[in-house]
N, C-alpha and C positions, 0 to 999 in steps of 0.2 A: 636711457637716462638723459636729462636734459641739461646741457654747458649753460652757464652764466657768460655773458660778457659785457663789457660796460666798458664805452668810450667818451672821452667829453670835447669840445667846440667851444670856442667864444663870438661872439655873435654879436657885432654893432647894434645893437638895439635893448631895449627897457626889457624885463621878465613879460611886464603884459603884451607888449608888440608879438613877442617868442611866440607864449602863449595862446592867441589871437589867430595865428598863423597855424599852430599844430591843431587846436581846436577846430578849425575850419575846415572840416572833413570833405564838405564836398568840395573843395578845390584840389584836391590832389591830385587828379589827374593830369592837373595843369603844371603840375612842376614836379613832381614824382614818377620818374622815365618807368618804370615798370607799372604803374598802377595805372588798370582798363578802366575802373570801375568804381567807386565810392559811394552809399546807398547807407543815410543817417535812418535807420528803423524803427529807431525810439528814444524818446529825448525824458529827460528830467526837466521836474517844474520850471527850472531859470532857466530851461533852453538849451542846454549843453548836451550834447549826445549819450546816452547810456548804452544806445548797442550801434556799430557800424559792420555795414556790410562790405567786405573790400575783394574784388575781381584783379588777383594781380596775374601777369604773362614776362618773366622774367628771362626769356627764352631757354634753359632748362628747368626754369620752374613755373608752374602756373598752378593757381589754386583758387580759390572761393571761401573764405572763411568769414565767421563774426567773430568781432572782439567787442567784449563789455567795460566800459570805461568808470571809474573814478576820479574826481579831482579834489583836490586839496580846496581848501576855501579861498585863499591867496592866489591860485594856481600854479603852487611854486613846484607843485607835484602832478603829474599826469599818469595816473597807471591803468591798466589793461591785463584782459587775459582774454586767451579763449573760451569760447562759451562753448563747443563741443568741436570735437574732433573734425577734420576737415581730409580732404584725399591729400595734400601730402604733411598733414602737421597734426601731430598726440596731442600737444601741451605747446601753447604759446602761454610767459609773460612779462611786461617790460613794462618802463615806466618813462617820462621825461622829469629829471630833477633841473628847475632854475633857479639858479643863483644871481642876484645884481650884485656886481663889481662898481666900485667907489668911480669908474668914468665912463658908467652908464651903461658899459657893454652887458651881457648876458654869457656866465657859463654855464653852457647845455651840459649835463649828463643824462647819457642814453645807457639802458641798461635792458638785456634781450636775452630769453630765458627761452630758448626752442626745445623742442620734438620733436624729430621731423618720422613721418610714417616708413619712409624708405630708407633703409642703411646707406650709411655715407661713411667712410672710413673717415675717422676723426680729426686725422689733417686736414684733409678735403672739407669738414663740417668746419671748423676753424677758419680758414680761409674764406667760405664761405660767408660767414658771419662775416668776419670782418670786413670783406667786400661791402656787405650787404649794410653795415653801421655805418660805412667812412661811405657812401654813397648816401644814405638817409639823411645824416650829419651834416654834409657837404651841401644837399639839394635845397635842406632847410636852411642854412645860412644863406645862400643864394636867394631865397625865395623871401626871407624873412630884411635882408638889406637892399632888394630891389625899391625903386624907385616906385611909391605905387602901392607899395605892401598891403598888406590888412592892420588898422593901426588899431582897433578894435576890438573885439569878440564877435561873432559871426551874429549876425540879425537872428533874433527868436523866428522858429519857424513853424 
């Protein structure tokens, strides 16, 4: 059976900077310590990716999956699922909800719906999760109020 969990961040920047920054799939490697690999497959008409391929090495985890994307029209919503099971995960799916706050900043809510193929005793999946949102959370704020950021949406490709 798959846990829900869902943490939130606020984030010195507009929704669309947020945005901008999660959308831009092939840059994760560059600021997402765990992620080898990111491989856009297939995009929708305005450009925005519909399926991504991600090569992650977590050091006890490593895996290869696709997620298939939606976005909101605003992109005040980001969601995903897995598109077929993968060597260590049944059922992935999550979302990014952005909200703007009245002084500009951005509150993230990250919301992560797993499977994972291999039993984990569910303190240990817990923890894990959480590890694994307050590290996503974390990297994105990092990455999204550097100097330099992606102010944008990723160049049609």
């Amino acid at each position: 059976m798959a846990d829900t969990s869902t943490q939130s961040i606020i984030i010195g920047a507009s929704p669309e900077r947020v945005a901008a920054v999660i959308c831009d799939f092939p840059s994760y490697p560059e600021w997402t310590e765990a992620m080898r690999r990111v491989e856009v497959i297939e995009e929708y008409e305005d450009g925005y990716a519909s399926q991504v391929r991600f090569t992650i090495d977590a050091a006890v985890l490593a895996d290869e999956y696709v997620l298939a994307y939606e976005y909101a029209e605003d992109l005040s919503r980001i969601e995903w699922h897995l598109v077929a099971p993968s060597k260590m995960q049944k059922f992935q799916r999550g979302s990014y909800d952005l909200v703007g706050n009245p002084d500009g900043s951005t509150t993230v809510t990250y919301t992560l719906e797993v499977e994972l193929s291999v039993g984990m005793l569910g303190m240990f999946r817990r923890k894990a999760e959480k590890m694994i949102m307050d590290t996503a959370l974390k990297q994105l704020k990092l990455r999204v109020e550097a100097p330099g950021a992606a102010q944008t949406r990723p160049a049609e490709g």
